[in-house]
C-alpha positions in Angstrom: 0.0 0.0 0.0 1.5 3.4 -1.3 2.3 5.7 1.7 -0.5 8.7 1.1 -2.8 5.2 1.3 -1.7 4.0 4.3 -2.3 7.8 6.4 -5.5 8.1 4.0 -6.5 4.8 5.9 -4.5 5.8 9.4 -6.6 9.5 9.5 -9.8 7.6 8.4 -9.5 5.3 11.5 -8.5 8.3 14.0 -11.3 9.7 13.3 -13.5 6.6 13.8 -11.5 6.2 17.0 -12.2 10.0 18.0 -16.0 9.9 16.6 -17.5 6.5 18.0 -17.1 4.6 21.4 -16.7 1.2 21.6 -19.4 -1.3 23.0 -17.6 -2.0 25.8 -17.0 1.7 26.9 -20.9 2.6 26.5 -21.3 -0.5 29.1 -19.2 1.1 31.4 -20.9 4.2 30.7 -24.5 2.8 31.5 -23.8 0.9 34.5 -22.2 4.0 36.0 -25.5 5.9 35.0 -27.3 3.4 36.4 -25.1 3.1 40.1 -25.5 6.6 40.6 -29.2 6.5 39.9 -29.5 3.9 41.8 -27.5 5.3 44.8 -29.5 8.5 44.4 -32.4 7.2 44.9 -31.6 5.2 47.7 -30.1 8.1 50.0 -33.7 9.0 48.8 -35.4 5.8 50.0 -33.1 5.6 52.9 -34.0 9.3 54.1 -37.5 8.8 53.4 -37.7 5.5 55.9 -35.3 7.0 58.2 -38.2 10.3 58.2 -41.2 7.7 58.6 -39.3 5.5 61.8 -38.7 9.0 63.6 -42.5 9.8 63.0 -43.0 5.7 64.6 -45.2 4.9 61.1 -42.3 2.3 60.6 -40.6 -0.2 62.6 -37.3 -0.8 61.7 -38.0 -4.1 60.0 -40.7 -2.6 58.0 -38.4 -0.1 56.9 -35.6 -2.2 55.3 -38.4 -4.0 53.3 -39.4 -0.6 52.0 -36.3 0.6 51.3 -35.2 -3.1 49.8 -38.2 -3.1 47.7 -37.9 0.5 46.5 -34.0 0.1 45.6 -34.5 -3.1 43.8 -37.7 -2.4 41.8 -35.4 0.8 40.8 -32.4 -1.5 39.7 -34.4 -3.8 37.9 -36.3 -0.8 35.9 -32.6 0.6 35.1 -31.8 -3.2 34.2 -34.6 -3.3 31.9 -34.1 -0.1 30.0 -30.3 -0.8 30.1 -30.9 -4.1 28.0 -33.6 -2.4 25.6 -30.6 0.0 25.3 -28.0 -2.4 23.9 -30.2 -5.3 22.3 -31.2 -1.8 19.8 -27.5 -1.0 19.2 -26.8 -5.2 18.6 -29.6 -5.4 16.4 -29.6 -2.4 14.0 -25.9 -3.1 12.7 -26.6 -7.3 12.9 -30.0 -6.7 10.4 -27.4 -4.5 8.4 -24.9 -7.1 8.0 -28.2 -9.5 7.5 -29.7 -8.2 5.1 -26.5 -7.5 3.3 -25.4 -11.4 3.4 -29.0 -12.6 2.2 -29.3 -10.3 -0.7 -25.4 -10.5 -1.4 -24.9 -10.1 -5.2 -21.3 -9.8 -6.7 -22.2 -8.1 -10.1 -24.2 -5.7 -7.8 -22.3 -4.6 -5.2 -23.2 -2.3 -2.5 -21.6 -0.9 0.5 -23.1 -0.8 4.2 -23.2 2.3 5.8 -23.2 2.7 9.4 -22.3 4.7 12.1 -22.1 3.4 16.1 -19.6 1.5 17.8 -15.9 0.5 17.1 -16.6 -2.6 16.8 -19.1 -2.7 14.7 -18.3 -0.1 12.5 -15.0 -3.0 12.0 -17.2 -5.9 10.9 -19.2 -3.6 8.6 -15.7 -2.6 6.8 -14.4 -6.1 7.1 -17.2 -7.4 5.6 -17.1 -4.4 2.7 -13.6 -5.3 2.5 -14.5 -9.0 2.0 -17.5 -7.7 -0.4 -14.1 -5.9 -2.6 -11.7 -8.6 -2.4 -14.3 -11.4 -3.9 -15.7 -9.2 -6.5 -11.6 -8.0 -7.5 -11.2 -12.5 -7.5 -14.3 -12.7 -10.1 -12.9 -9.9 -12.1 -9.6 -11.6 -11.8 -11.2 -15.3 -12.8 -13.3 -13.9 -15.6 -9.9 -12.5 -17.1 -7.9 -15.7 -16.8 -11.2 -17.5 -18.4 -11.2 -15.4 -21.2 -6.5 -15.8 -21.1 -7.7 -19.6 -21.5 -10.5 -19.5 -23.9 -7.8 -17.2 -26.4 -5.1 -19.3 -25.3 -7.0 -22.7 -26.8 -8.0 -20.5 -29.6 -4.6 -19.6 -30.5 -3.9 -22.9 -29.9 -6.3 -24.1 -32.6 -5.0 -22.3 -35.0 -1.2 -22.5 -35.1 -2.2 -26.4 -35.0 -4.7 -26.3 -37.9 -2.4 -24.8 -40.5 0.3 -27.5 -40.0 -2.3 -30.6 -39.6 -4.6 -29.7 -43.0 -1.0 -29.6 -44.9 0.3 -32.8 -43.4 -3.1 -34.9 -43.7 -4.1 -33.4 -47.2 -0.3 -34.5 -48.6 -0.4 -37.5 -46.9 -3.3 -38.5 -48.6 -2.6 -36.8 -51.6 1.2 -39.0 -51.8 -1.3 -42.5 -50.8 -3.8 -41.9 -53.4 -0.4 -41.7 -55.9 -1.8 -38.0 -56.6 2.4 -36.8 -56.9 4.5 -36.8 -59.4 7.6 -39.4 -58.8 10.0 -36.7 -59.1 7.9 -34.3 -56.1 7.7 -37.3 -53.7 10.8 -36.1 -51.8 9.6 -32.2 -52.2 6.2 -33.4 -50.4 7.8 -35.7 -47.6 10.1 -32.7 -46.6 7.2 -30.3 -46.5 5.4 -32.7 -44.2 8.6 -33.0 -42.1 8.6 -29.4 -41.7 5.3 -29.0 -40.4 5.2 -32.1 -38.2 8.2 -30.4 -36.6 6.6 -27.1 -36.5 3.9 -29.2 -34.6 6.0 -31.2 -32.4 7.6 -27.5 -31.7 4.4 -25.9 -30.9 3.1 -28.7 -28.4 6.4 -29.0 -26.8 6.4 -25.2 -25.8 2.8 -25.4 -24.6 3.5 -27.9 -22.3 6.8 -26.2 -21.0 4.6 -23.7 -20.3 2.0 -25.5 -18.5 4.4 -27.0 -16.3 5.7 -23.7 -15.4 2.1 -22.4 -14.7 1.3 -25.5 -11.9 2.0 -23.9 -8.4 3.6 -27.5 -8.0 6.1 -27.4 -10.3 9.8 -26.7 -9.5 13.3 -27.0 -10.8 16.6 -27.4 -8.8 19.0 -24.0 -8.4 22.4 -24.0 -7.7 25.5 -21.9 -7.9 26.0 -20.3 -11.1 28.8 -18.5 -12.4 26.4 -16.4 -14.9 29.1 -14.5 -16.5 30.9 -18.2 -17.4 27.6 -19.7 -18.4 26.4 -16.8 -20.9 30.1 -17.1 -22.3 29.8 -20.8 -23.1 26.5 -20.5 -24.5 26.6 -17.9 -26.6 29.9 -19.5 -27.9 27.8 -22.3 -29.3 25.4 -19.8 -30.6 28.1 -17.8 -32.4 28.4 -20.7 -35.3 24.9 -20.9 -36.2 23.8 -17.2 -35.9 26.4 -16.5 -38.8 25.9 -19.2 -40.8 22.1 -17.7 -40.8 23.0 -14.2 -41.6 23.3 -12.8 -38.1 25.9 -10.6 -36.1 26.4 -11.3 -32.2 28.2 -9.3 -30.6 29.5 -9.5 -26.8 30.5 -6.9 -24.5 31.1 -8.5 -20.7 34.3 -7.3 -18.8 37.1 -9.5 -18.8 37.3 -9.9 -14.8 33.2 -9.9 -14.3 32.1 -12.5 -12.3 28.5 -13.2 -10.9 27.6 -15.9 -9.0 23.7 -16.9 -8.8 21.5 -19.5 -7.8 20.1 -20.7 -11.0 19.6 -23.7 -13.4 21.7 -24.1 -16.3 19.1 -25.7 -18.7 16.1 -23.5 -17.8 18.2 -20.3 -18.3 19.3 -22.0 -21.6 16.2 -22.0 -22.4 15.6 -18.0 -22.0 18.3 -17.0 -23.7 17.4 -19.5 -27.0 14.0 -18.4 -26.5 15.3 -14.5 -26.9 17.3 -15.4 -29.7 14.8 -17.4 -31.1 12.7 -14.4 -31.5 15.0 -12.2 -33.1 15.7 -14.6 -36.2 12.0 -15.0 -36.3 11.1 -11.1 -36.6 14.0 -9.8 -38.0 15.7 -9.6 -41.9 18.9 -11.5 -42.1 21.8 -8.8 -41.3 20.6 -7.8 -37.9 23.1 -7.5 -34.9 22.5 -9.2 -31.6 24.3 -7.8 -28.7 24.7 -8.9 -24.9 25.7 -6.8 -22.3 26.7 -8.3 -18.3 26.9 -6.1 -15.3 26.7 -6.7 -11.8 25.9 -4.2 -8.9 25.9 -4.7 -5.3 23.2 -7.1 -5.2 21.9 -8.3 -9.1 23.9 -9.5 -12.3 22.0 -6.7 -15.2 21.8 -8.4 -18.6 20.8 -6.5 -22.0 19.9 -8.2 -24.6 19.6 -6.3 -27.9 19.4 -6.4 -31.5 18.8 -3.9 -34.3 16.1 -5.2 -36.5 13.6 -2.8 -36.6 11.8 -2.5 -33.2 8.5 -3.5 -31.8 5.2 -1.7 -32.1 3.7 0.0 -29.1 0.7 -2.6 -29.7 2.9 -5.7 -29.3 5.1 -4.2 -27.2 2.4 -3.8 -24.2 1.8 -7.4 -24.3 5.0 -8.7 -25.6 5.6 -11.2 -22.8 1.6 -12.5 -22.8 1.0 -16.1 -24.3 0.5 -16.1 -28.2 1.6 -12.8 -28.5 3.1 -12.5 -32.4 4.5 -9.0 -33.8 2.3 -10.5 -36.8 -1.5 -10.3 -36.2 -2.6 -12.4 -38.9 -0.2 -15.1 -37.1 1.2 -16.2 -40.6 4.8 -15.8 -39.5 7.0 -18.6 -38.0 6.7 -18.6 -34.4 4.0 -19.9 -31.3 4.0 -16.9 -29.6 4.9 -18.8 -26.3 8.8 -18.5 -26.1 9.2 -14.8 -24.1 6.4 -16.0 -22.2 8.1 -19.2 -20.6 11.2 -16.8 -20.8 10.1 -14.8 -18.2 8.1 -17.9 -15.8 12.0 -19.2 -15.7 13.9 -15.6 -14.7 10.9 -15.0 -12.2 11.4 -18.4 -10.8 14.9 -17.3 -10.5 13.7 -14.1 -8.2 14.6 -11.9 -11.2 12.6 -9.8 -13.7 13.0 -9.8 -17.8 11.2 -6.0 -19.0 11.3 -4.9 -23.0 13.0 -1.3 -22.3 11.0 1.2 -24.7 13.3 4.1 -26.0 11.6 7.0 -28.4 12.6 6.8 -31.9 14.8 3.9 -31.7 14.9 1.5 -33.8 16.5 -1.7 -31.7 15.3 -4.0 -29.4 16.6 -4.2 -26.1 15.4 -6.5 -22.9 16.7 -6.0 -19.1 17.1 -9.1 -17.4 17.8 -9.1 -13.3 18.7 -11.3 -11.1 20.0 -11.6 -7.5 23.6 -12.4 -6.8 24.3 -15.1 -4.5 25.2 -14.6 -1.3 27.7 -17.1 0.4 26.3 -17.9 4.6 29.5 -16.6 5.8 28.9 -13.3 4.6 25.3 -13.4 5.7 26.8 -14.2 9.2 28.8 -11.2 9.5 26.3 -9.2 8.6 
């Protein structure tokens, strides 16, 4: 809760504090009432009897029954309009809250209002609190049900393309509908797509895993700077021979150590270069940039291919997300999604940095340094 909240919400219940006794305090406040009425009247009673034995119309006995009978019948009317009292203040806010359960509607919300004591004014904001929080979980259901329903519509389609060109050649090369000579030309097209299949089922279920609360990979101690090095050795091969630049800027003496795992983070980084090949023309540069601070390793991934429109870029890291909308480019739309499930799992935090009229690319990845137990001790 932002600061200017939280002494919105510390004023507010000052003034409740200031405005309102609590249940218990009016109870003291009525039985005092009530003992002092009580005791006035029976310095009353007792003067009156005290008056009537002097003047011998009462004998001593007949004067404590008097003034017994007069004190009690007194105590017990106080009693009575003391519990008529407080059974009106339970009531009213008990009807309220009621009332406000039996006719409870979450598409048609409305607040109680009431004024009386602390502690009922509490349960009336608790339970308008409550009323908030459940209709803010609908809201929040409805959008993931509608996240799902795209998501298996997405789904649909990326497989539908693929399967009506594998089944219609297949049958096409069984019914002996090909030429001898296009057999192999068919059989690779079908290879292509089955793998673009395979490809596309594969990432949604790395996905899925990575969205079950249960699901969890081991982390140990990482030498980031190390890893990134090795990888994108092995990278630097392949981006070339497809018409890509990398290029590498890490100090020569940076070290990071972080608690990670070696095949998820893999995973990211092929995932952001993935992407680049996919949406950018042969010729672009890919750059990676390592830092480390006090307390995260700083990452920047980059390249030069044209930048992303505002449109994509808002939801660039949502499921099925493609810089084409018509979805005819290659690519599920999953890969910077799981990308940033496995750097949050790490306790870090992947953003696309916007810059105004620039043309590149660029994604800040964080993550926490290690911290060895000795050093933790000293501390």
């Amino acid at each position: 809760m932002p600061n200017s909240e939280k002494k919105l919400s510390s004023k507010k219940e000052q003034g409740k504090l200031k405005l309102y006794s609590t249940i218990s305090s009016n109870l003291i406040t009525y039985i005092i009432v009530m003992t002092v009425l009580a005791m006035v009247f029976a310095f009353v009673t007792y003067g009156f009897t005290m008056y009537q034995i002097t003047e011998s119309k009462f004998t001593s006995d007949e004067a404590i029954f008097v003034f017994l009978c007069f004190f009690l019948g007194l105590y017990l009317l106080l009693m009575v309009l003391f519990c008529l009292i407080i059974g009106n203040q339970l009531s009213k806010p008990l009807k309220l809250l009621r009332n406000a359960i039996d006719n409870f509607d979450i598409n048609n919300m409305k607040h109680i209002e009431y004024q009386g004591p602390k502690e009922f004014m509490d349960m009336v904001d608790s339970f308008n609190d409550l009323s908030t929080k459940l209709k803010d979980i609908e809201q929040e259901n409805k959008r993931l049900a509608d996240e799902k329903n795209k998501m298996l519509a997405d789904i649909s389609h990326d497989l539908k393309t693929p399967i009506t060109v594998i089944s219609g050649y297949a049958r096409a090369l069984h019914d002996g509908l090909i030429k001898e000579d296009e057999v192999n030309d068919y059989l690779n097209i079908i290879d292509q797509k089955s793998t673009m299949v395979a490809s596309l089922i594969n990432q949604f279920y790395e996905y899925s895993k990575l969205e079950h609360p249960e699901y969890n990979f081991e982390l140990t101690k990482l030498n980031i700077a190390e890893f990134l090095r090795e990888f994108l050795v092995d990278k630097i091969d392949e981006l070339t021979v497809n018409g890509y630049e990398l290029e590498v800027n890490f100090p020569d003496n940076e070290v990071g150590y972080i608690m990670g795992n070696e095949m998820q983070l893999r995973r990211v980084f092929e995932n952001l270069i993935a992407n680049t090949v996919a949406h950018t023309p042969k010729g672009t540069l890919l750059s990676f940039d390592m830092g480390c601070t006090s307390e995260k390793v700083l990452i920047r991934y980059e390249d030069n291919g044209g930048g992303i429109s505002d449109e994509v870029a808002d939801r660039i890291f949502d499921p099925f997300v493609v810089s084409d909308p018509s979805r005819n480019k290659s690519g599920s739309g999953l890969g910077l999604s799981i990308a940033r499930k496995i750097i949050e799992y790490h306790g870090g935090t992947i953003v696309l940095e916007r810059y105004a009229g620039k043309t590149q690319t660029s994604y800040l990845i964080t993550l926490p340094l290690y911290e060895e137990e000795e050093s933790k001790e000293e501390d």
